[in-house]
C-alpha positions in Angstrom: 0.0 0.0 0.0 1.4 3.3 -0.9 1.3 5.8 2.0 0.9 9.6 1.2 0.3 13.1 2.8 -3.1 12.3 2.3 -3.1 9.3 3.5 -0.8 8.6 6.0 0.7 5.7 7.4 -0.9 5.6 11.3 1.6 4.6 13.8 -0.1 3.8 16.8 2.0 4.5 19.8 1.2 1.6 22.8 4.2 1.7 24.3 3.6 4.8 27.3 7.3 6.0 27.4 6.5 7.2 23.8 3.9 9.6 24.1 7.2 11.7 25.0 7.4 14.8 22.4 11.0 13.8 21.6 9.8 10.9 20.2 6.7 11.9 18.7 8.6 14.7 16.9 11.5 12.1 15.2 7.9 10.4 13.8 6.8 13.2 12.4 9.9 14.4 10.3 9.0 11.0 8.1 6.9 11.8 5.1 3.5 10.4 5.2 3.6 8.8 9.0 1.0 10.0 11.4 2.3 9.5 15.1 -0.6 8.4 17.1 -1.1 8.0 21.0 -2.8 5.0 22.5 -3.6 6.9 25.6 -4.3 5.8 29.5 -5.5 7.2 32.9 -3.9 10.0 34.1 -1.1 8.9 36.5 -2.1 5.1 35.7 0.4 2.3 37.1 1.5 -0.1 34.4 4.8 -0.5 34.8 4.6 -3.4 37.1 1.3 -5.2 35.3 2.2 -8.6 33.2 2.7 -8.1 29.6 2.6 -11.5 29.1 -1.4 -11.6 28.1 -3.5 -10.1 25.7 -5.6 -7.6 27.4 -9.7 -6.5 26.9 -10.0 -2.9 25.7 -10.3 -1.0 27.8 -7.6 -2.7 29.9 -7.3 -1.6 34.0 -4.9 1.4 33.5 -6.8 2.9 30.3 -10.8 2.6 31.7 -11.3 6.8 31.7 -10.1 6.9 27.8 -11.5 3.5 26.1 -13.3 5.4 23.9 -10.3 7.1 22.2 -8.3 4.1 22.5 -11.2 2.4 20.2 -10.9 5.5 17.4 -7.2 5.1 17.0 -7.3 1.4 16.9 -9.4 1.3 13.8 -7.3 3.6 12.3 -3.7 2.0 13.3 -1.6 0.5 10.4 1.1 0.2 12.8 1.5 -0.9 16.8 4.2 -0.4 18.8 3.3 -1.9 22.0 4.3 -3.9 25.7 0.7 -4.5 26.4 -1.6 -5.5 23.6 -5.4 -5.4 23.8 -6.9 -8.8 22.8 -9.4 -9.5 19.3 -6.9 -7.1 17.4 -8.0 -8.3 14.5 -11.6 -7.0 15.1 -10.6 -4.0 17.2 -7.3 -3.0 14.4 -8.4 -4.0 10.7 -6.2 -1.6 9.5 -3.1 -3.6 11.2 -0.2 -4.8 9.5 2.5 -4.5 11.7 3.3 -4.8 15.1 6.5 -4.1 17.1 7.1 -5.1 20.2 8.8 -3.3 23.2 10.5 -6.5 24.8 11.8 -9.1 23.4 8.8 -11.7 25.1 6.3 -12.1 22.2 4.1 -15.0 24.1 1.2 -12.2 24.6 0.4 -11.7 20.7 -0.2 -15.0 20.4 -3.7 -14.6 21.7 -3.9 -11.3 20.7 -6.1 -12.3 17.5 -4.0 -11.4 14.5 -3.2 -13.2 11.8 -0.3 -14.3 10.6 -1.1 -13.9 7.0 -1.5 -10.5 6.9 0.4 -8.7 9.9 4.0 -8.8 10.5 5.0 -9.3 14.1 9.0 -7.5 15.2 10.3 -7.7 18.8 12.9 -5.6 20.6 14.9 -8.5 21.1 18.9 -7.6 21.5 18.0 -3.9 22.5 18.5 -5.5 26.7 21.0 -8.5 26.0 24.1 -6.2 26.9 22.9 -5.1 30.3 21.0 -8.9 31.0 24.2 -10.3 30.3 26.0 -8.0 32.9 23.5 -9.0 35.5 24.0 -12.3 35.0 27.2 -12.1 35.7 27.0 -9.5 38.6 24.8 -12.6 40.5 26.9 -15.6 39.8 29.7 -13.2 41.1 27.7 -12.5 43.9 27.0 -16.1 44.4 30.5 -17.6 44.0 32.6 -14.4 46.1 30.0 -14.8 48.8 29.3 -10.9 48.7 25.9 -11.6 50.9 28.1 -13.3 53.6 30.6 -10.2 53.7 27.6 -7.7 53.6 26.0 -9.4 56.6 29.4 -9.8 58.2 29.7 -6.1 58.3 26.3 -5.6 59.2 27.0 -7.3 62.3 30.2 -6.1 63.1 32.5 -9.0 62.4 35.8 -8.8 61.3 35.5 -12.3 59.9 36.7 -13.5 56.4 34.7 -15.3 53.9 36.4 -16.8 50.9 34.8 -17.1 47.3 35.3 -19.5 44.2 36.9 -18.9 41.6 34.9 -17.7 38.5 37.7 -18.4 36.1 37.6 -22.5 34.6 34.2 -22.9 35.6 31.5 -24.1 33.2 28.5 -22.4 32.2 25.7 -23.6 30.3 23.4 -21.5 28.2 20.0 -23.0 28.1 18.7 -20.6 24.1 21.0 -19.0 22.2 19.6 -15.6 21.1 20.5 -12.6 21.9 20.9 -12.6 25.6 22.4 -16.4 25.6 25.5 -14.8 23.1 26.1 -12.6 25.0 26.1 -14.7 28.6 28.3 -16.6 26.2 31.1 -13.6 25.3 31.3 -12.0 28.6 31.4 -15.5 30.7 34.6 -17.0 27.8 36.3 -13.3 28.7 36.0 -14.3 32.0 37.9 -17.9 31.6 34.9 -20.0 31.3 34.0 -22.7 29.1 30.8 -22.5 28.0 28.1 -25.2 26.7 25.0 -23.8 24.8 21.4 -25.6 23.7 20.1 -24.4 20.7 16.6 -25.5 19.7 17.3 -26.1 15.8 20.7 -27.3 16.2 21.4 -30.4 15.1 24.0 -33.4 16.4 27.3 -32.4 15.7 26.4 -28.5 14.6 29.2 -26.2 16.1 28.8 -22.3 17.1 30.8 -19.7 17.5 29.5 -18.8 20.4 30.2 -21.4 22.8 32.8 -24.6 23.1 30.3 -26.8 22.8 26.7 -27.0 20.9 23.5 -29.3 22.0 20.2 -30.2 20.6 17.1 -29.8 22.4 17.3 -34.1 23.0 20.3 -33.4 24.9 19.5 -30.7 27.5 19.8 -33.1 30.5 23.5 -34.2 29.5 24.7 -30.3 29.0 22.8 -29.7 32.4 25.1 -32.7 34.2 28.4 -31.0 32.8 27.4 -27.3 34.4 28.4 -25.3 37.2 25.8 -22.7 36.4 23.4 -22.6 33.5 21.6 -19.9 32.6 17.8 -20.1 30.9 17.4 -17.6 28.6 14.9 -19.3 25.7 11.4 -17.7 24.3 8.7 -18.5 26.0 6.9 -21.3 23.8 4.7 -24.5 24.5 7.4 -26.7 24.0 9.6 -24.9 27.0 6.8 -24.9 29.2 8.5 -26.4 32.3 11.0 -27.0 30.2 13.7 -27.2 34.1 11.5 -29.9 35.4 12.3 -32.4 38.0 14.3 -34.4 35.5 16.4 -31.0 34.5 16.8 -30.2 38.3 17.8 -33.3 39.4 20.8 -34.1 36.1 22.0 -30.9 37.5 25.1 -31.1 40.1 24.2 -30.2 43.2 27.4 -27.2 43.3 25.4 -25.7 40.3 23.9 -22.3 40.1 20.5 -22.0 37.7 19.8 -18.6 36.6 16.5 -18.0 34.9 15.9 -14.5 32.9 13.7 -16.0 30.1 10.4 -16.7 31.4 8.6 -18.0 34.9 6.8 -20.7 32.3 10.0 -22.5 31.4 11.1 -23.2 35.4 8.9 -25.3 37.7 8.9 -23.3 40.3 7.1 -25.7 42.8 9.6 -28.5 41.8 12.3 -25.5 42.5 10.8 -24.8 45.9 11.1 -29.0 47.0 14.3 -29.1 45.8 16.1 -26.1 47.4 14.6 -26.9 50.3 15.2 -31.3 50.3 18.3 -31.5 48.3 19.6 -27.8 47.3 21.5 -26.7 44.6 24.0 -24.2 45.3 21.7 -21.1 44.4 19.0 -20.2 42.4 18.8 -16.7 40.8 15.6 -15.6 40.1 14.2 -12.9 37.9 11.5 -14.1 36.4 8.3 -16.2 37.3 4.7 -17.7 36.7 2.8 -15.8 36.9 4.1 -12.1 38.8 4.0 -10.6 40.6 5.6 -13.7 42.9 3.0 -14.8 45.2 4.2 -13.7 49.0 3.1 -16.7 50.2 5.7 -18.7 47.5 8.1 -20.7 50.0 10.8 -19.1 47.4 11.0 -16.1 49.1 13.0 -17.7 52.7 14.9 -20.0 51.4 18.2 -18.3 51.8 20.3 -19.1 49.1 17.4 -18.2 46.6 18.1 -14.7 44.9 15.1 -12.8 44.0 14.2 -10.1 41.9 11.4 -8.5 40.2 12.1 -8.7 36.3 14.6 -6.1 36.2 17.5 -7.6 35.2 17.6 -5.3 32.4 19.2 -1.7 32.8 16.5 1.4 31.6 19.0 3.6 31.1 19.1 3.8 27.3 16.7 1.0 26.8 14.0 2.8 26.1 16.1 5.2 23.3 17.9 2.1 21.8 14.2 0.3 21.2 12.6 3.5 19.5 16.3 3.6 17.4 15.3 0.1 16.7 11.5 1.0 15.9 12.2 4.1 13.6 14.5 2.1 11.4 11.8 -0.4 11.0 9.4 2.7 10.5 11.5 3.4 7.4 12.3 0.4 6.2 8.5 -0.3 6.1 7.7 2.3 4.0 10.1 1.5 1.8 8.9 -2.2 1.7 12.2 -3.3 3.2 12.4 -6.2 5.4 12.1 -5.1 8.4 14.5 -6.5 11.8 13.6 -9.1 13.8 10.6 -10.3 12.4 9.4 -13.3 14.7 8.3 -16.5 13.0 5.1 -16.8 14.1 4.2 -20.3 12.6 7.4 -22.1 14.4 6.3 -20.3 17.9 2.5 -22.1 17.1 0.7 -18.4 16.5 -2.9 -19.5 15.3 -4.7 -17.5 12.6 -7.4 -14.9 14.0 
């Protein structure tokens, strides 16, 4: 479709940290795009609610303005989005794009589009340099005992505590997109050997990314072989509960599992027996099913659990780096370019509207 002055290209902006005028104003300077606002309540609190679902229009934060949000809906060509209402392809005929904010695409796939006629891109690499340094900041934490000396000096005590080395030990990546490869790069600088499971690879397939490549047949051998392994795969139905009690158990007990993918892929109740009955050295938790965690989760007290609340990645420039990421698609769509990171929808089992 050939977008003009008169008929612009709509942009619908979902995404709340984009309603900022610096933004809005790089939109505009594109011939034939028309910058649009999916608004919400006045001082609403979304930050902290779930992305991982398709919401009903009007959803919680956005009741006082559904009726706008409905208007610019049926005009959006484009989406930029966290949150997505649900039935887009009743409530957005227009659509034929969507971007997403995060890398996590498991909400659109009951958001109602089809995959015929709408392109679905993620933000995925925009967070994978600052994941990767949390990672890394917790298994440091972990293996030099920083806790230990913090609560030593909390009480007063003059008392050493001796740490691991992090150098020769071996890390296993559990999904090697962007935040795996990079895991993978900053854990080899620091002297590791590294292991890495890769969904499509096949027996025998190498990667330059890690010393050693598995298939998905062979995640409980690569598990056995780990001193830490870190989960960082999409979100799909064939990695629901993909650390089960089979995954937890091949693991040494000295190991240290790190999730920042998604809650789904971790059973956390299996985690829970096993921390408590026959512990693994840590687990490092950033992510869970659903959140907020539940305050009554045993996870919480057991002590060499490490909790936090999805924010392993850093905001400082993430939220510039994924519009630098969006307006380069923005162009590259109206110049019928492909666009970057276009998810295959059919191999994560996206059904048709």
């Amino acid at each position: 479709m050939k977008f003009t002055e008169d008929h612009p290209l709509v942009v619908c902006l979902g995404f709340p940290p984009f309603a900022a005028e610096r933004f809005l104003a790089r939109l505009r300077e594109i011939e034939s795009v028309e910058p649009v606002v999916l608004p919400i309540d006045p001082d609403a609190s979304w930050g902290g609610v779930t992305a991982h679902v398709a919401y009903a229009e009007p959803p919680p934060w956005a009741t006082s303005v559904a009726a706008e949000r409905k208007a610019i809906l049926t005009r959006a060509h484009v989406l930029m989005t966290l949150h997505t209402p649900d039935q887009l392809d009743r409530r957005a005929p227009n659509l034929a794009w969507i971007q997403g904010s995060g890398a996590g695409v498991e909400q659109f796939s009951e958001a109602g589009i089809d995959p015929e006629k709408v392109v679905l891109t993620n933000s995925a690499g925009v967070a994978a340099t600052s994941m990767s340094e949390w990672v890394i900041g917790r298994l440091l934490q972990v293996w030099k005992r920083f806790r230990t000396v913090d609560e030593f000096q909390q009480a007063h005590l003059f008392k050493r505590s001796y740490g691991r080395t992090f150098s020769g030990s071996t890390i296993g990546i559990v999904g090697l997109g962007h935040i795996g490869r990079a895991v993978a790069v900053r854990a080899r600088a620091m002297g590791c050997r590294t292991l890495g499971l890769r969904r499509s690879a096949a027996r025998g397939e190498e990667s330059p990314y890690v010393d050693q490549l598995f298939t998905a047949g062979e995640l409980h051998a690569m598990l056995a072989e780990c001193d830490a392994v870190v989960i960082a795969a999409p979100a799909t139905p064939e990695t629901h509960h993909l650390i089960d009690a089979g995954a937890l158990a091949a693991l040494p007990r000295h190991a240290v599992l790190v999730n920042v993918a998604r809650g789904s892929l971790l059973d956390e109740r299996e985690l829970a027996r096993v921390m408590l009955e026959e512990p693994l050295a840590a687990a490092i938790l950033d992510v869970f099913e659903p959140e907020p965690l539940d305050p009554a989760s045993p996870l919480w007290d057991i002590p060499n659990v490490y909790i936090s609340a999805h924010s392993s990645v850093s905001l400082d420039h993430y939220v510039d780096d994924v519009f630098d990421l969006f307006l380069d698609n923005v162009e590259r769509f109206l110049a019928d370019e492909e666009l970057q990171n276009v998810v295959d929808m059919k191999n994560l089992g996206f059904k048709s509207a």
